[in-house]
C-alpha positions as a printed Julia matrix, in Angstrom:
353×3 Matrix{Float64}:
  78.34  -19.4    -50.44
  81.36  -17.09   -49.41
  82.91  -17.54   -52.92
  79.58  -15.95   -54.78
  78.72  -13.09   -51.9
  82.19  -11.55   -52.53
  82.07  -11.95   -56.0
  81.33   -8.49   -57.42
  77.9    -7.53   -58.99
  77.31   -6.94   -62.11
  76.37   -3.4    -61.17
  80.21   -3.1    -60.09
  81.71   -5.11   -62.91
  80.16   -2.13   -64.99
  81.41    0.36   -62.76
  84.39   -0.95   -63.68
  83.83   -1.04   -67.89
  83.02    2.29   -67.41
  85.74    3.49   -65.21
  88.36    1.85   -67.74
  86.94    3.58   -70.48
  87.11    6.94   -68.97
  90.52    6.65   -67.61
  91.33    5.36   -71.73
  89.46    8.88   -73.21
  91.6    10.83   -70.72
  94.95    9.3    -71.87
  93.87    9.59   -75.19
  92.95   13.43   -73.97
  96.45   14.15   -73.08
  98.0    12.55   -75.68
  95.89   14.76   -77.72
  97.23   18.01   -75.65
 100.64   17.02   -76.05
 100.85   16.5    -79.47
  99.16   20.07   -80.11
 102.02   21.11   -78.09
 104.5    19.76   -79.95
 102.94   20.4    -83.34
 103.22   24.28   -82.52
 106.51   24.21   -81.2
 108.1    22.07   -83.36
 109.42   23.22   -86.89
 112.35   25.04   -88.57
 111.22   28.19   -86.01
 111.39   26.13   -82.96
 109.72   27.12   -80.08
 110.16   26.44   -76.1
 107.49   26.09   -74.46
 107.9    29.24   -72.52
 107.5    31.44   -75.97
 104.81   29.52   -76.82
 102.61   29.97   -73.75
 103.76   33.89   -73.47
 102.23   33.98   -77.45
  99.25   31.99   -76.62
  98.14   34.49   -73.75
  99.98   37.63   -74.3
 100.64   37.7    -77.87
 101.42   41.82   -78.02
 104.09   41.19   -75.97
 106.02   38.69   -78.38
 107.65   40.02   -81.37
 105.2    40.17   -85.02
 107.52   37.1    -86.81
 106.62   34.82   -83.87
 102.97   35.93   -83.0
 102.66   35.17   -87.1
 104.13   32.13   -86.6
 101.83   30.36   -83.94
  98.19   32.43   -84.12
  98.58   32.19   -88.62
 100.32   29.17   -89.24
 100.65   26.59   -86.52
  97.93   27.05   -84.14
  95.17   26.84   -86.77
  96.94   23.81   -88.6
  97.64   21.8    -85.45
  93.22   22.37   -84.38
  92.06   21.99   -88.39
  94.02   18.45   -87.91
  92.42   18.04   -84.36
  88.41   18.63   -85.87
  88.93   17.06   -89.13
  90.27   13.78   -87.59
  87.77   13.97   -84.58
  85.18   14.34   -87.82
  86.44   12.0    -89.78
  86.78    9.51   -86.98
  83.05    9.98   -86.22
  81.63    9.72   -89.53
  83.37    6.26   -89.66
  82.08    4.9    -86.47
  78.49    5.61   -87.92
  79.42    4.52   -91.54
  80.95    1.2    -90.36
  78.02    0.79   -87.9
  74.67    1.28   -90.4
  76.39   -0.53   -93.01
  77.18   -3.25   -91.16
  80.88   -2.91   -93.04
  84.08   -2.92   -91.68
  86.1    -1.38   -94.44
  82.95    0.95   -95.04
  84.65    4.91   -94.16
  83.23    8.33   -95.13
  84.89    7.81   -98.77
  82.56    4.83   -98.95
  80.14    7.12  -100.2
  81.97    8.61  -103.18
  82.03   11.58  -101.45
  85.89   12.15  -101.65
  85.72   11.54  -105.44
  82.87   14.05  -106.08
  84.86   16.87  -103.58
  87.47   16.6   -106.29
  85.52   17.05  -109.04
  84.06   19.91  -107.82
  87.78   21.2   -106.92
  89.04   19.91  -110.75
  86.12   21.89  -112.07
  87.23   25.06  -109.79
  90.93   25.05  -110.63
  90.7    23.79  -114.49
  87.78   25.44  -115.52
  87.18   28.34  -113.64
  83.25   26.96  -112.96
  82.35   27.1   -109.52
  79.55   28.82  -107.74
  78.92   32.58  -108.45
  79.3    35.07  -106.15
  82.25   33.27  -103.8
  85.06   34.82  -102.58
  88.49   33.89  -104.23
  89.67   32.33  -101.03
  86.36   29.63  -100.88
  85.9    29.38  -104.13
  87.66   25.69  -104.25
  86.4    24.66  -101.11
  83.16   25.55  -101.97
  82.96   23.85  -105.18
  84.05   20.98  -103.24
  81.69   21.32  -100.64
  78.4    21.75  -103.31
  79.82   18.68  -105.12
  80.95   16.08  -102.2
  77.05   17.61  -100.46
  75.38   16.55  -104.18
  76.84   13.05  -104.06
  75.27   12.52  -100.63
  72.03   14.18  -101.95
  71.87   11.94  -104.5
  72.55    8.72  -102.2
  70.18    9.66  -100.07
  67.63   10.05  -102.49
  68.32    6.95  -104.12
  67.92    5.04  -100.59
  64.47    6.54  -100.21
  63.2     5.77  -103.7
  64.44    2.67  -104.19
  64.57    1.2   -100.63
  67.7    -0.64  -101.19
  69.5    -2.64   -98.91
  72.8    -1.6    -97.3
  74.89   -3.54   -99.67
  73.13   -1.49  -102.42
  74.43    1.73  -100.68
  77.86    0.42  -100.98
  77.53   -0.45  -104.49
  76.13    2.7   -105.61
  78.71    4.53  -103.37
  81.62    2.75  -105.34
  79.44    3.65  -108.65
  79.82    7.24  -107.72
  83.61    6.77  -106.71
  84.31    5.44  -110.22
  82.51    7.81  -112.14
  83.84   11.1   -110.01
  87.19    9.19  -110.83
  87.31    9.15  -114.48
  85.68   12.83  -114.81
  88.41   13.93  -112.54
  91.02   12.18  -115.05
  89.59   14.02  -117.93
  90.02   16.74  -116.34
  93.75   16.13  -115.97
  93.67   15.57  -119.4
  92.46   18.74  -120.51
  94.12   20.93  -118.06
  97.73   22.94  -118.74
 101.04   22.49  -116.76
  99.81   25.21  -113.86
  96.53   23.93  -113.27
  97.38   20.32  -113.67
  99.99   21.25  -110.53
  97.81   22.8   -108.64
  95.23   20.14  -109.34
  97.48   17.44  -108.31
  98.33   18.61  -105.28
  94.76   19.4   -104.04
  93.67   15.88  -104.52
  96.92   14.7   -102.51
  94.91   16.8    -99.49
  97.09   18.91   -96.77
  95.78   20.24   -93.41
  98.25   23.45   -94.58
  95.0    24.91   -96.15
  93.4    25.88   -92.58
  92.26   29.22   -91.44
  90.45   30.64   -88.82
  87.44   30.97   -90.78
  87.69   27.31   -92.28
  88.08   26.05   -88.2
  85.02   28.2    -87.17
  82.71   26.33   -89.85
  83.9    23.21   -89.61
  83.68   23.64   -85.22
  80.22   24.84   -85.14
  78.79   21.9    -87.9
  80.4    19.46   -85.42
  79.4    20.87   -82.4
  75.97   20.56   -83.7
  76.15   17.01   -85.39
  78.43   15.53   -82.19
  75.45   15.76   -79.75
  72.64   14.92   -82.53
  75.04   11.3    -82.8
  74.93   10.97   -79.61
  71.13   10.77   -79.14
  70.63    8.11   -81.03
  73.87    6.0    -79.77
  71.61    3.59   -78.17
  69.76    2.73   -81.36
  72.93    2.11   -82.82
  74.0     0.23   -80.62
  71.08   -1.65   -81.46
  71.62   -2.25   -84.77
  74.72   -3.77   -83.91
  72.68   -6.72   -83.25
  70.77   -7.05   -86.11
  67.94   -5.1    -88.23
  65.54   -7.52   -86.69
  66.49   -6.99   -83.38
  66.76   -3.19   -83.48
  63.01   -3.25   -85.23
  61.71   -5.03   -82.5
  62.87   -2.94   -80.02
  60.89   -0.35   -81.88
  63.44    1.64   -83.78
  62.92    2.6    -87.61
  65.77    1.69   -89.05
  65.83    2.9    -92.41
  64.99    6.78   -90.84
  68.38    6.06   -88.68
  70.09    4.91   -91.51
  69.06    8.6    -93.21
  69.9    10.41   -90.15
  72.98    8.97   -89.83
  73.79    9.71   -93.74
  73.36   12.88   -93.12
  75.51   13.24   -90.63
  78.21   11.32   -92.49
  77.49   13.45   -95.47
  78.13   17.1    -93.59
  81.54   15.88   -91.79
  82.97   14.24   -94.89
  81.92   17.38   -97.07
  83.31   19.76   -94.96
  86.36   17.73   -93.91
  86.94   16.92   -97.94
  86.08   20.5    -99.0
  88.53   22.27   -96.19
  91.71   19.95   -95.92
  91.33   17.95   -99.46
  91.01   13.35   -99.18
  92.59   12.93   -96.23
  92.93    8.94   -96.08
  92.55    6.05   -93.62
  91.52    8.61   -90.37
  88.01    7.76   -91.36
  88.51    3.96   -91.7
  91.22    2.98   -88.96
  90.26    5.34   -86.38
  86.7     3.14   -85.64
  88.13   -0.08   -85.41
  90.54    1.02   -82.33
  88.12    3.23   -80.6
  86.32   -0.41   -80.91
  88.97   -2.39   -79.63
  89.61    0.33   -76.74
  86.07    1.21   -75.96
  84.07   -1.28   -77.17
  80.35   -1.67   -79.03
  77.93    0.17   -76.56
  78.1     3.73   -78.93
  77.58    5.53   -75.55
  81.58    4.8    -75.66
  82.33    4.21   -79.06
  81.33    7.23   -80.7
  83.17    9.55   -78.42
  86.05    6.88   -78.67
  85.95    7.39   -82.37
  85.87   11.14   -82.36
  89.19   11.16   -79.79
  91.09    8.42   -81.74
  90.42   10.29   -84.85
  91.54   13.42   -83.44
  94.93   11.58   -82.4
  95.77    9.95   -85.22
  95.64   13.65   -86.96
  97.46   15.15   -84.6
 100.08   12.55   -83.66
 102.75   14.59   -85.13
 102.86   12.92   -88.81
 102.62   16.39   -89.71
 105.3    17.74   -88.77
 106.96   15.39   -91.03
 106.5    17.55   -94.0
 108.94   19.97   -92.64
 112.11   17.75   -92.7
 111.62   15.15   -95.52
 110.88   15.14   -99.83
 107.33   14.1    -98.77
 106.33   17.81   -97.37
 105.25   18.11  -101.23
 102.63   15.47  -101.0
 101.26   15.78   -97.92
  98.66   13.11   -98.0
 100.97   10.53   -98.51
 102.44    9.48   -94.78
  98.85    9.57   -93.6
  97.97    6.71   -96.07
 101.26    5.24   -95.11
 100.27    5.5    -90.77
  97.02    4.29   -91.59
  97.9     0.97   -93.44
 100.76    0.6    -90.25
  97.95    0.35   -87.98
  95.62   -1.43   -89.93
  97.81   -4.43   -89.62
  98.63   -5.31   -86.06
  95.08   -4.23   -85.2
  93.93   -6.76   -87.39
  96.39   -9.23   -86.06
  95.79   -8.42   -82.02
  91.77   -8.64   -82.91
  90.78  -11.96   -81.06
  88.45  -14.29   -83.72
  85.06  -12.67   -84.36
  86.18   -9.42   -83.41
  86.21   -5.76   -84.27
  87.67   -7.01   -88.08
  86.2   -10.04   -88.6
């Protein structure tokens, strides 16, 4: 009788989840912080940490070379890697979850493959959408053409009621086919263009701007919060179509909602920064090792393990090796490294499996 009235409740065993998982997203929070720290001190102009606070809140007081420096180069590259990862990361958690995938991410859709297609078309051809300034007229293209591909899922999911194995099918379809058009036009294009080509589809968060991070923040400021309201029925369908319809959810209209969602981060993220690999994929499966299934947790989880793994400081790597000319590359690289041992730590039936 003593042994069971001083066992804890479950009221306070959930106290206790919940506690855990907060202290987690505020580690994860300042490791965030620090590593936006050190991404705009940390380069061939270093930085202390003095200068860089006196240009953060008194920049006329700094000379023009170092005010350049952190509020033109830096600061917007270190928060484009921040929002892109923390979009990335949550268009993951909610591909991997209505899929019922694992190695489903926001590319899963073909919406990568179309983004560059649009781009090939911009830089090849010259076509692109009339009227755009010079400086969007890439992303843009990229943008109309990674939105068409999730158009044209999502119209194909309505008219032919597939299930979610069909979605993954027809999203490798469209990966294939953006694929080869993109190789053609490779083919077709001269030394210059093929370059700059090339290097686009390698992606780089060196393409952010002010403008690009004011887009890009107010989309996800709008789609974080629509998530979260239906992080319940997700959580739901974690257990099984059957179960969530019982509990009186429509499925297939999440499963649309959610696409949607999916569709704008991915487009934007694709369109702004170029494919930026693995963030998308890896960045669920720890936030559900760390935080768990309830999507109350995991989707914030997601967002702030997405946002880390951009801004860990892999960047800064293209400053001091051969690989700052292919930018994509150590991200692919980071990605499969932590792939591995998460798949090895998972215990059997777990976040992998």
């Amino acid at each position: 009788m003593s042994l069971s009235a001083n066992a804890p409740s479950i009221d306070d065993r959930y106290r206790l989840v919940v506690r855990k998982r907060l202290m987690l997203a505020l580690l994860i929070i300042a490791a965030i912080v620090a590593s936006l720290v050190l991404d705009s001190t940390l380069g061939p102009s270093g930085l202390s940490l003095g200068e860089l606070w006196q240009t953060l809140l008194h920049p006329a007081s700094v000379n023009a070379g170092t005010r350049v420096i952190v509020w033109d180069i830096r600061l917007p590259y270190a928060l484009m890697a921040l929002l892109v990862g923390m979009a990335l990361g949550l268009a993951g958690a909610e591909m991997q979850t209505i899929l019922n995938n694992p190695l489903a991410s926001p590319f899963t859709l073909g919406v990568s493959s179309a983004a560059a297609f649009g781009a090939a078309l911009a830089i090849v051809l010259g076509i692109g959408i009339p009227g755009v300034p010079a400086a969007w007229f890439i992303p843009a293209n990229a943008f109309a053409f990674a939105l068409l591909s999730a158009l044209l899922l999502d119209g194909i999911t309505r008219w032919t009621r597939v299930a979610t194995s069909g979605v993954v099918l027809f999203g490798i379809a469209l990966v294939f086919t953006f694929n080869a058009l993109v190789s053609m036009m490779q083919f077709v294009a001269d030394e210059d263009t093929l370059q700059g080509l090339v290097f686009w589809t390698m992606g780089s968060l060196a393409r952010a701007s002010w403008e690009k991070l004011g887009v890009l923040a107010l989309v996800f400021a709008i789609v974080l919060p629509w998530s979260m309201r239906s992080a319940w029925q997700l959580t739901a369908l974690r257990l099984g179509e059957d179960r969530a319809m019982s509990f009186g959810i429509d499925v297939r209209r999440l499963r649309l909602s959610s696409l949607l969602r999916i569709s704008l981060l991915s487009a934007l993220s694709v369109a702004f920064v170029g494919p930026i690999g693995f963030i998308g994929l890896v960045a669920p499966h720890i936030a559900r090792m760390l935080f768990g299934e309830d999507h109350r947790f995991y989707l914030p989880g997601s967002v702030l393990t997405g946002g880390a793994g951009a801004v860990s400081g892999l960047d800064r790597v293209e400053e001091y090796c051969s690989w700052r000319d292919h930018p994509g590359r150590h991200r692919n690289v980071a990605g499969g490294c932590a792939i591995l041992p998460e798949h090895y730590f998972a215990p059997p039936g777990g976040s992998i499996s």
